[in-house]
TORLO-474935 format. One line per 5 residues: their letters; for each residue x, z, y of C-alpha. Coordinates in Angstrom, 2 decimals. Layout:
<atoms>
A> X Z Y | ...
</atoms>
This chain:
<atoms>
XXXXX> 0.00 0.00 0.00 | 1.08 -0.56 3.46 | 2.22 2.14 6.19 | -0.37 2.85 8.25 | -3.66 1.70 5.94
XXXXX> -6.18 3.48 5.64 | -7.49 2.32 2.08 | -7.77 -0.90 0.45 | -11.41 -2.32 0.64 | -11.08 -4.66 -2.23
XXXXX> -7.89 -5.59 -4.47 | -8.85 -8.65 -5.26 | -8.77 -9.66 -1.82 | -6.13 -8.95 0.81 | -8.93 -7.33 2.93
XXXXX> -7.49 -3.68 4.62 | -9.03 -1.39 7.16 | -6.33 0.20 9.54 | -7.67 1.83 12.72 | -10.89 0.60 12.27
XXXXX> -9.61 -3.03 12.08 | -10.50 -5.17 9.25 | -8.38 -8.36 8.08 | -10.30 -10.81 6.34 | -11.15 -14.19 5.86
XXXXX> -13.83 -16.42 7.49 | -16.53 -18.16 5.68 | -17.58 -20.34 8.29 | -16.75 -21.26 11.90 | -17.28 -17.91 13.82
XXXXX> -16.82 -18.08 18.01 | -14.20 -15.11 19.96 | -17.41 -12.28 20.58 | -19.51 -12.67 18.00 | -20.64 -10.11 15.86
XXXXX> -20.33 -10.73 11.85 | -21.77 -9.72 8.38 | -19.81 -9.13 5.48 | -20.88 -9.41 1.90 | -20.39 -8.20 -1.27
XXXXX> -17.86 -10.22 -1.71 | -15.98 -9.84 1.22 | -17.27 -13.27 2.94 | -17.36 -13.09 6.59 | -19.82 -15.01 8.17
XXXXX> -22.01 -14.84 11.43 | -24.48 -11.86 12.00 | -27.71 -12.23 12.63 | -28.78 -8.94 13.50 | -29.24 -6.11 11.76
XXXXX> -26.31 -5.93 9.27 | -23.30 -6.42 12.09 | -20.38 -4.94 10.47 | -18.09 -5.66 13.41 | -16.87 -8.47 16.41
XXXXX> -14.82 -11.34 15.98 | -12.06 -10.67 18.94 | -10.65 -14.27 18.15 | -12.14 -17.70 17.47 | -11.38 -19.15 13.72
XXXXX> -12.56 -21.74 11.46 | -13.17 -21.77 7.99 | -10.76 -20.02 5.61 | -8.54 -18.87 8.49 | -7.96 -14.76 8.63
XXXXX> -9.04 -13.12 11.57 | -9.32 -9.10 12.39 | -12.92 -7.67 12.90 | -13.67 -5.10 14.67 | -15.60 -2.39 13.33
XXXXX> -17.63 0.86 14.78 | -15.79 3.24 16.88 | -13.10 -0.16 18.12 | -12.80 -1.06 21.25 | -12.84 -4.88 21.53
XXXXX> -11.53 -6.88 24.49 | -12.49 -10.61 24.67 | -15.29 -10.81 26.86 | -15.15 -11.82 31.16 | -17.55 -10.31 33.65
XXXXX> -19.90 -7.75 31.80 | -21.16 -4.62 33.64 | -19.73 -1.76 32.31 | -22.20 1.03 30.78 | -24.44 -2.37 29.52
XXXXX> -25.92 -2.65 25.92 | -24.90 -5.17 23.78 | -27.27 -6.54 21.60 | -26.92 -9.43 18.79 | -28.77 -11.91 18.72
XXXXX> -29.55 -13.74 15.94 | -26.99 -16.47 15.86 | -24.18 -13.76 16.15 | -23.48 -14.32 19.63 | -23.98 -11.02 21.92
XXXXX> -26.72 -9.94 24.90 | -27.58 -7.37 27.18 | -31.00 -8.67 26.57 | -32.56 -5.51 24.19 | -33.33 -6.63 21.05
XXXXX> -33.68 -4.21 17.64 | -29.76 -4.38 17.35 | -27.56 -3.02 19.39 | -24.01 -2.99 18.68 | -22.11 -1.02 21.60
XXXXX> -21.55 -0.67 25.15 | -19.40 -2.36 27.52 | -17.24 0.22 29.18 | -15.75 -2.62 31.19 | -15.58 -6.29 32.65
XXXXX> -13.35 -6.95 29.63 | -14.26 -4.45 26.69 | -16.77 -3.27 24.92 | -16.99 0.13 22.39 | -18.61 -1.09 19.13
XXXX> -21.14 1.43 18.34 | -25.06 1.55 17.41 | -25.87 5.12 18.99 | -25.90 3.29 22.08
</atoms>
């Protein structure tokens, strides 16, 4: 195991959470911002709603690795949001301070936001 993990999600996979950060593979084009499900399996794909497990900070194809963010992160790759908003997702992953039945944290700046649902 490597210094500074946490635990290994799945050892068939090279999927690890370290400081609530979670490396893992995409299973479809997923946009810098957008929130994401992950299966059984460990597939990542876009959320739509209500079983977020994280934020995307970085954009990625297919089959590329990216880190997700997970509860209790604080994620920076977002321009001009008011801090102490809601973020919501919406149901093709993408976020909004439009309420909706999902939140999925709150933006504590212009630039970041605190992934969390006791918002």
């Amino acid at each position: 195991m490597l210094s500074g993990f946490k635990a290994p999600i799945n050892s068939g996979a090279m999927r690890f959470i370290w400081k609530n950060l979670l490396l893992n593979l995409l299973d479809e084009n997923v946009s810098a911002g957008y929130a994401v499900d992950i299966d059984a399996d460990g597939k990542v794909t876009k959320s739509a709603g209500p079983d977020a497990a994280g934020i995307v900070k970085v954009t990625g194809t297919t089959g590329q690795t990216r880190d997700i963010y997970l509860q209790g992160s604080v994620v920076d790759c977002f321009t001009g949001k008011t801090p102490g908003d809601v973020a919501y997702v919406h149901t093709d992953g993408s976020l909004t301070t439009t309420p909706n039945s999902y939140p999925i944290g709150r933006f504590i700046s212009a630039t970041e936001l605190l992934i969390t649902k006791d918002v």
